[in-house]
Phi, psi and omega in degrees: 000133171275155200253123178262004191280158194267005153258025179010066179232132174320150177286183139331287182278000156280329158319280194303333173311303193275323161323292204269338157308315203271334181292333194230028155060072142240154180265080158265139166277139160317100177140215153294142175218355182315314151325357206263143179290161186286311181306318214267319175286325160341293159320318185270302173322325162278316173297342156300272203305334117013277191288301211305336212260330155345277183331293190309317205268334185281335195271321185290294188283354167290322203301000000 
């Protein structure tokens, strides 16, 4: 996935993606990833909504 930002520096969430890719041993690459099996993005994808609703829920229960 390319990066639009103009200090080409990864986002947040480009972060946490390759985090959470390497915690649930799927190999994503910098970059095209379109080869990757449906399971494997699945994996990662679910596990990103996972932490945001986490996050969410954490932030929350302080107020």
């Amino acid at each position: 996935m390319s990066n639009n930002r103009s200090n080409n520096r990864p986002s947040g969430f480009e972060n946490l993606k390759y985090e959470i890719a390497s915690q649930v041993g799927v190999d994503l690459k910098e970059g095209y990833n379109g080869d990757l099996p449906s399971r494997e993005a699945g994996k990662v994808g679910g596990n990103i909504t996972k932490r945001v609703f986490q996050v969410y829920r954490d932030q929350h229960q302080n107020q």
